[in-house]
C-alpha positions in Angstrom: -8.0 -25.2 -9.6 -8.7 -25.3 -13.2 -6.2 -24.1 -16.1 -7.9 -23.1 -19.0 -5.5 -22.6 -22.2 -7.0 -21.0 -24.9 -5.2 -21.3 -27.9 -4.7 -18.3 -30.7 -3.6 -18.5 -33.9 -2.0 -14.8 -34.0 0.5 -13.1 -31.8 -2.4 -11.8 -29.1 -5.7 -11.2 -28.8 -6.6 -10.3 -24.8 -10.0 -10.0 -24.0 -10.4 -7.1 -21.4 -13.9 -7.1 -21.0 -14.8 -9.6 -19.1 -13.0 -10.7 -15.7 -13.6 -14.1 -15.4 -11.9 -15.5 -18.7 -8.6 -17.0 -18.5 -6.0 -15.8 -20.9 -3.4 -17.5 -22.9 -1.2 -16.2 -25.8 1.5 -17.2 -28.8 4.3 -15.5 -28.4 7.7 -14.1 -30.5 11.6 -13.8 -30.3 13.5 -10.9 -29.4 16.8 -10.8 -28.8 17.6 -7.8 -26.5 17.9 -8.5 -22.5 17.3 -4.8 -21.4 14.3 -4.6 -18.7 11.2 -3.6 -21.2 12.6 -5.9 -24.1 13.2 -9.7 -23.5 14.1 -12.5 -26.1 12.4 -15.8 -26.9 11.1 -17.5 -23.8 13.0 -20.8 -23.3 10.8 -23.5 -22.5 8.0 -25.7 -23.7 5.4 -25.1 -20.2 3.4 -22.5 -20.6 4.4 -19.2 -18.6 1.7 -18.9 -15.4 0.8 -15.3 -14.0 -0.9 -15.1 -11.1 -2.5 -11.3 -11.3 -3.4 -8.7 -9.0 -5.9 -5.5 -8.7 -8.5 -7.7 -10.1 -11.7 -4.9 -10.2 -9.0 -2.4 -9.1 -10.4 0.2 -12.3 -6.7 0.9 -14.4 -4.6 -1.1 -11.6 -5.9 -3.8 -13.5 -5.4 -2.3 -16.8 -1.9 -2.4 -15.7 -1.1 -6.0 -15.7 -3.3 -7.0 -18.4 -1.7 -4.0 -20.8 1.9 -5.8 -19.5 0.5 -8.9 -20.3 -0.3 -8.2 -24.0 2.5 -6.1 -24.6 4.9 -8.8 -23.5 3.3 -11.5 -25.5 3.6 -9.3 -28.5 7.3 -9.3 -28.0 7.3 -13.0 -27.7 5.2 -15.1 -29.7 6.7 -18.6 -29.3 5.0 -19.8 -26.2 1.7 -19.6 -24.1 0.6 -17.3 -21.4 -1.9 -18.0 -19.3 -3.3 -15.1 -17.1 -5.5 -15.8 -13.9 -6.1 -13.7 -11.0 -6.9 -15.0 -7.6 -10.6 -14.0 -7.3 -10.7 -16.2 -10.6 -8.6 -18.8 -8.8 -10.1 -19.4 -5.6 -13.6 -20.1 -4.8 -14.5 -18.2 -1.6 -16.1 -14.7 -0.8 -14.3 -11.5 -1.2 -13.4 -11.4 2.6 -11.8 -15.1 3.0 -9.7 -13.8 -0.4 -7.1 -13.1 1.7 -6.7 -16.0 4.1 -7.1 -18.1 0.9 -4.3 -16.9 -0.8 -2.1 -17.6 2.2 -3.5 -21.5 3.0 -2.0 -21.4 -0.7 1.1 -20.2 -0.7 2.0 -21.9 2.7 1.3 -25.1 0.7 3.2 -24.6 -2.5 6.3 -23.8 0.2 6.2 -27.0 2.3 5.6 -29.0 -1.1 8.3 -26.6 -2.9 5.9 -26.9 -6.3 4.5 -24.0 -7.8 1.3 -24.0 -10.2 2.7 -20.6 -11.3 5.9 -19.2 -12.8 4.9 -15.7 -11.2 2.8 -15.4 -8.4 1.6 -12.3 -6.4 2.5 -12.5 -2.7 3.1 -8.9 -1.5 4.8 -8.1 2.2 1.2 -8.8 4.5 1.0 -12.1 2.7 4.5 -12.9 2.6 4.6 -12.7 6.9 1.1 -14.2 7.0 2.9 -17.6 5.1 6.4 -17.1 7.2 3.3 -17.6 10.5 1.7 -20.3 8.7 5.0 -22.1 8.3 6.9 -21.0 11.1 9.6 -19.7 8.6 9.8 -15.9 8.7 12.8 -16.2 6.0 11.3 -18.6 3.5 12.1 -16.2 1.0 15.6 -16.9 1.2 15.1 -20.5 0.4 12.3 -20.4 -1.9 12.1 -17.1 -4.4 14.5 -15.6 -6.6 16.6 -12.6 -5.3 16.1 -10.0 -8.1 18.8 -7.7 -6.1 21.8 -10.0 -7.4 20.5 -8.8 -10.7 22.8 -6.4 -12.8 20.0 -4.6 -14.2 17.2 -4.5 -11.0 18.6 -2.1 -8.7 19.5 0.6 -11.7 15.7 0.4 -12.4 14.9 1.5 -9.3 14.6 5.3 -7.8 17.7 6.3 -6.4 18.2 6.3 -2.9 15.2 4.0 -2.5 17.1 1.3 -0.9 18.7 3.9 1.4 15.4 4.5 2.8 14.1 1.4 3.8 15.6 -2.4 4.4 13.6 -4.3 1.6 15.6 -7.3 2.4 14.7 -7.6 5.7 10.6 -7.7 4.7 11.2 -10.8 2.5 13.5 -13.2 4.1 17.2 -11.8 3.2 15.6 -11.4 -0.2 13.9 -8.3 -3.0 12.0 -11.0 -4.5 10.2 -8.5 -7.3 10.4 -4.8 -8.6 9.3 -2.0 -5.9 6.6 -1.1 -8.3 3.7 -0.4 -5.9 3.6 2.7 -3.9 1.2 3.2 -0.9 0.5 6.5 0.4 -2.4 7.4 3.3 -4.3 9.6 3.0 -6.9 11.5 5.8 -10.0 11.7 3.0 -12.1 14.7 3.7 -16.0 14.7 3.6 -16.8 18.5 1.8 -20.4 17.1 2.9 -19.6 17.0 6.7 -18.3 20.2 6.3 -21.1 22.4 5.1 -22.6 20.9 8.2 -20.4 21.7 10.6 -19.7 25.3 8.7 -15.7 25.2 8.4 -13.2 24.5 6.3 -10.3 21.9 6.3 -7.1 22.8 5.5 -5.9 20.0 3.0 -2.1 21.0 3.0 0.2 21.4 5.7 -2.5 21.1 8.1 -0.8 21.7 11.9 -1.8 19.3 15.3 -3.6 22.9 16.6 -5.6 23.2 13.4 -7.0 19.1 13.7 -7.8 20.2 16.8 -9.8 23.2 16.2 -11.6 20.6 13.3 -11.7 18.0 16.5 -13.8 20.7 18.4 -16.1 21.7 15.9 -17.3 17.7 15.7 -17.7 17.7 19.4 -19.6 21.1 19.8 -22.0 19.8 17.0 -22.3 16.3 18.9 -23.4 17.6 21.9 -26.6 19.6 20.4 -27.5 17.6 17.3 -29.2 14.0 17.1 -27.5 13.2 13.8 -23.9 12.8 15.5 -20.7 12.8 13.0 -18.1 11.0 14.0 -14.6 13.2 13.6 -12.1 10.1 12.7 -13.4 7.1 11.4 -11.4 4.2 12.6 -12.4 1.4 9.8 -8.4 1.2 9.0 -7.7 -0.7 12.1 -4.2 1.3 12.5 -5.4 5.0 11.3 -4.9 6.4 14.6 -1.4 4.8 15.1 -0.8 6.2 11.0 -1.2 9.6 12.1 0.4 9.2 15.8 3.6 8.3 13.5 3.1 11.1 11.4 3.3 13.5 14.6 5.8 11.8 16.3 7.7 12.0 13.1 7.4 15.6 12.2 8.2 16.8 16.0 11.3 14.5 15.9 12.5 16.1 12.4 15.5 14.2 11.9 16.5 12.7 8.5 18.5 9.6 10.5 18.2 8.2 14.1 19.7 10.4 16.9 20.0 10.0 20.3 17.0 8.4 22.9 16.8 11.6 24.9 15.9 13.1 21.8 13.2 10.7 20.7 12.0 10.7 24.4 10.9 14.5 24.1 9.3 14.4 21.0 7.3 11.4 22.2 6.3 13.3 25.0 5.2 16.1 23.1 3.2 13.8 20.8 1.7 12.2 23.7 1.1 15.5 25.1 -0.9 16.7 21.7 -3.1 13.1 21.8 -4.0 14.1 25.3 -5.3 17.2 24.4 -7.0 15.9 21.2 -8.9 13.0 23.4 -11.1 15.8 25.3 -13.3 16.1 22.2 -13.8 12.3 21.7 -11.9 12.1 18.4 -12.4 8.0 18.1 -16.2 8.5 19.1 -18.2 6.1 16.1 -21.2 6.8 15.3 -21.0 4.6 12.4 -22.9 1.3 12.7 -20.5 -1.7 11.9 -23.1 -4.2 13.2 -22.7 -7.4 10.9 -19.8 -6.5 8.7 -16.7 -7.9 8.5 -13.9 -5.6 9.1 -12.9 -6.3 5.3 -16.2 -5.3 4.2 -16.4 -2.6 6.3 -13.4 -0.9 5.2 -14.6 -0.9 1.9 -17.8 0.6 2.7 -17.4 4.4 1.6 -19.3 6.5 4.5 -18.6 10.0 2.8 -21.6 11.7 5.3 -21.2 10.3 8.4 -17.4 11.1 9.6 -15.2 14.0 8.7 -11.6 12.1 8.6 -11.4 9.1 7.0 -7.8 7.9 7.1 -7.2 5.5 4.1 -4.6 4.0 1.4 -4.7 5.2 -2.0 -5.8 2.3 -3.4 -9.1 2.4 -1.5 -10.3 5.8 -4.3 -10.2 3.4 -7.0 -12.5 1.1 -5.2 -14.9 3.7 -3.9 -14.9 5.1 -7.6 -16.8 1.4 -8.5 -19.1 1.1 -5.4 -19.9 4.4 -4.3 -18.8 7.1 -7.2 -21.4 9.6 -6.0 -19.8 9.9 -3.2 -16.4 9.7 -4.1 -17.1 13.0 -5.8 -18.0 14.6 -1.9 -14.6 13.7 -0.7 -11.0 14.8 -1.6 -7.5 14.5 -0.5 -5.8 15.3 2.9 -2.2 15.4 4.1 -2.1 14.0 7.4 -0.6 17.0 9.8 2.1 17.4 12.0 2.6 18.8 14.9 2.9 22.5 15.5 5.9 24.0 13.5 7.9 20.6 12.9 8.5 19.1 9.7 8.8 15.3 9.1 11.1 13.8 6.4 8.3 11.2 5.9 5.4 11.0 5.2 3.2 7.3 5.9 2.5 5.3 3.1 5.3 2.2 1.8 6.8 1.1 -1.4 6.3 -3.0 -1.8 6.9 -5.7 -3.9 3.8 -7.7 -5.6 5.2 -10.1 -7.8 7.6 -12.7 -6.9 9.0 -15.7 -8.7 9.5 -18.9 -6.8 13.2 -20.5 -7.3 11.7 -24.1 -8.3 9.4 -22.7 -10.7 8.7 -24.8 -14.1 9.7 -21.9 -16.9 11.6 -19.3 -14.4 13.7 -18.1 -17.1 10.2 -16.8 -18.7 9.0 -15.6 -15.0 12.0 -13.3 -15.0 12.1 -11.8 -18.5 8.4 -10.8 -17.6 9.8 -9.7 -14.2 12.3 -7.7 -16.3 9.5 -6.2 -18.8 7.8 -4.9 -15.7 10.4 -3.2 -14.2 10.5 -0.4 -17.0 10.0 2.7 -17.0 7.1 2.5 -19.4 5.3 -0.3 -16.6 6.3 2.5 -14.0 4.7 5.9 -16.4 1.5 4.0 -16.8 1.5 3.4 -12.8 1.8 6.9 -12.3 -0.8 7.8 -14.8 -3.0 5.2 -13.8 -2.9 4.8 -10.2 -1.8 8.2 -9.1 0.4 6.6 -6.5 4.0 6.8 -6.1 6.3 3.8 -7.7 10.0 3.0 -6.9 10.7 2.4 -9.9 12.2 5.1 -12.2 9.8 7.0 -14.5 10.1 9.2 -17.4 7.2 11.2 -16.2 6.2 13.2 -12.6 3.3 14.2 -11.0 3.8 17.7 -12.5 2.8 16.4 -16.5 -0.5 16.1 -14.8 -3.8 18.1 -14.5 -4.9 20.5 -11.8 -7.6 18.5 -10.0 -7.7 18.0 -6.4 -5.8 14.6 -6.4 -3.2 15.8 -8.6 -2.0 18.6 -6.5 -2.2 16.5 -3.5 -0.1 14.2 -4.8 2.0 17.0 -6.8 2.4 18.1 -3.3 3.5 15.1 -1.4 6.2 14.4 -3.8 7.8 18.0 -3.7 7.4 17.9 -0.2 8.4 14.1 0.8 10.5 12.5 -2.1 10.7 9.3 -2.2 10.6 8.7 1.8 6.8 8.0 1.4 7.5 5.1 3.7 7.4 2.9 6.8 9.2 3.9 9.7 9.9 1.5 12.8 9.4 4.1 15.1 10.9 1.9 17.9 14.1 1.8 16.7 14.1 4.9 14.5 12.8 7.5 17.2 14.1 5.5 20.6 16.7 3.4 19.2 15.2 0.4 20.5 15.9 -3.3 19.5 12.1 -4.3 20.8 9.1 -4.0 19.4 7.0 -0.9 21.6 3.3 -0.8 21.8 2.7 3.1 22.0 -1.0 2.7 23.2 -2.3 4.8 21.2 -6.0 4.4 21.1 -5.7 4.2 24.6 -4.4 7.8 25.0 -7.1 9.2 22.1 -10.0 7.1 24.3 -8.8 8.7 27.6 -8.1 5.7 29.1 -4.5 7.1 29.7 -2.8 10.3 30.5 0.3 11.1 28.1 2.9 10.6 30.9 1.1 7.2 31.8 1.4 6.3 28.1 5.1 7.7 28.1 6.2 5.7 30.7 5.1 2.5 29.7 6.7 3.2 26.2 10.5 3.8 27.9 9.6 0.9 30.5 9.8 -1.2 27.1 12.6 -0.4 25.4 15.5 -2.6 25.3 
């Protein structure tokens, strides 16, 4: 790994054109400790960022933009800037596993080449495998929740709503700023071919399966098959399994088994119905792509559904923005007449500052700048994604396109619990993790009470 310091003369001067240059800064006192406004960094080792969203469009944007404006605040050190397609030399789809062999490392050695370092939830429980410590966190990164000023930055109720502590070790090791939400893309293309139209709001289990028939009636007398739900997400048919479980249970907090019982039947019941028409049918050829590539591989003719994170339109937008422009925004639907107080997506950390680090009182005034409001309003305007951090703005201050009143939607309708559920413990209060079988039940390889019986012959 190569540092490159490039040294200025002025406050700043970031060079946002091109991605593979290294960036370092002078930077100048302030006195104020407020998140947004941080005084002189203490230190004479330069202050390390490790980066993230690297080719992401504005995600990017984001943490350059922070970078800048943070260096203008303090001009008495260096900032060097690197992101980890910069850092490590392997292909696109080993990024990943890199990052982790890193991390894994700078743990067992307890040194750390940088003072902030991006490690989000999937990475941090790749390194707690690697290392056969699923609460390294604890030991090894700062707990930004002992913070006066962290949780008042955050949305209230967020907390409430999900156990952040338990993702990371015992620890919040960053801001929430980050906020997933998945979405079943629509392909306007497939329908002119089919002749129908998708509902994009509020869609009901007996309306997908109306959709689910019109795909199978058009397979069975045309050459050029379409497949209904494309299953390149390798959990999109458990996503929208929780989304109709979730909406027939209806509850706000955990009630009793017998309860979560029947509305896993009734989802079960629902998939059974659904698997007739051959909803995980592909007729997309994956032959010789990694899954990682093939994810990324926008298909916006060949399959109706395409159940995806957010953060997969700004991607599609750089490698296929023809066909970006063919697909828009669906909620993924309940089941008949029941309302969910979730919907699927999650709220995560992304950066993290490691207790040992060599200027950690810079890390955490940076930490501190990111956490404002003004971070979380160019997020919003950005990304279109949710945050958990407070704004100053909402979805409504926006346009009338087709992503803004999806999204203008969702939060009306959802709040904040855009989230992860454990549906084992939530739904059938149990203390063990269930496989539900779900692709199972879609491919017809079992009935829904064969699937409901081995779900209660797991819990615990």
């Amino acid at each position: 790994m190569n540092l490159k310091f490039i040294f200025l003369n002025f406050a700043v001067i970031v060079i946002f054109g091109g991605c593979q240059s290294d960036q370092s800064f002078e930077i100048k006192d302030n006195n104020s400790t407020e998140p947004g406004n941080n005084s002189a960094i203490i230190g004479t080792s330069p202050l390390r960022i490790m980066g993230h969203w690297l080719g992401e469009g504005k995600k990017e944007l984001i943490v350059r933009e922070s970078v800048r404006e943070f260096s203008l605040l303090n001009q008495n050190s260096q900032i060097l800037l690197e992101f980890p397609n910069q850092i490590f030399d392997v292909e696109e789809s080993q990024l990943y596993f890199a990052e982790c062999d890193s991390i894994s490392k700078m743990v067992l050695a307890n040194k750390w080449p940088w003072d902030v370092l991006f490690c989000d939830q999937e990475r941090y429980r790749r390194v707690g495998e690697l290392i056969n410590d699923p609460n390294w966190g604890e030991t090894y990164l700062v707990d930004f929740s002992k913070r006066p000023w962290f949780i008042n930055v955050h949305k209230n109720g967020l907390f409430e709503s999900s156990n952040y502590k338990a993702r990371y070790g015992n620890t919040i090791p960053g801001p929430i700023l980050e906020g997933i939400t998945d979405i079943m893309f629509v392909s306007e293309e497939v329908e002119n071919k089919l002749g129908i139209k998708v509902k994009s709001l509020d869609m009901t289990s007996g309306e997908l399966l109306q959709y689910a028939k019109a795909v199978y009636d058009y397979n069975t007398s045309h050459s050029d098959k379409i497949t209904f739900f494309s299953t390149q997400l390798v959990n999109a048919t458990s996503l929208l399994f929780m989304q109709l479980l979730l909406s027939e249970y209806g509850k706000t907090k955990p009630g009793s088994r017998g309860e979560g019982i029947i509305a896993l039947e009734k989802t079960y019941k629902f998939l059974e119905q659904l698997s007739k028409y051959k909803p995980t049918e592909q007729y997309i050829d994956y032959t010789g792509i990694l899954y990682d590539k093939a994810q990324r591989i926008l298909f916006h003719d060949k399959c109706l559904f395409s159940l995806q994170p957010t953060w997969m339109y700004l991607l599609w937008q750089n490698s296929n923005p023809e066909g970006i422009k063919k697909m828009r925004p669906c909620e993924i639907p309940s089941l008949d007449a029941g309302v969910s107080n979730f919907y699927v997506g999650m709220f995560q950390v992304i950066f993290v500052v490691p207790k040992n680090a060599q200027n950690p009182e810079a890390a955490e005034r940076f930490i501190q700048f990111i956490s404002s409001a003004e971070t979380a309003d160019k997020w919003i305007k950005y990304s279109k994604c949710p945050t958990g951090l407070k704004t100053t703005i909402s979805y409504t201050d926006f346009g009338q396109d087709l992503f803004d009143i999806f999204f203008q939607h969702l939060q009306k309708k959802y709040g904040n619990n855009q989230t992860e559920i454990d549906l084992s413990s939530y739904v059938l209060n149990s203390k063990s993790t269930i496989d539900f079988k779900v692709p199972d039940v879609l491919n017809g390889n079992l009935t829904a009470a064969q699937a409901l019986n081995n779900a209660i012959r797991q819990i615990r």
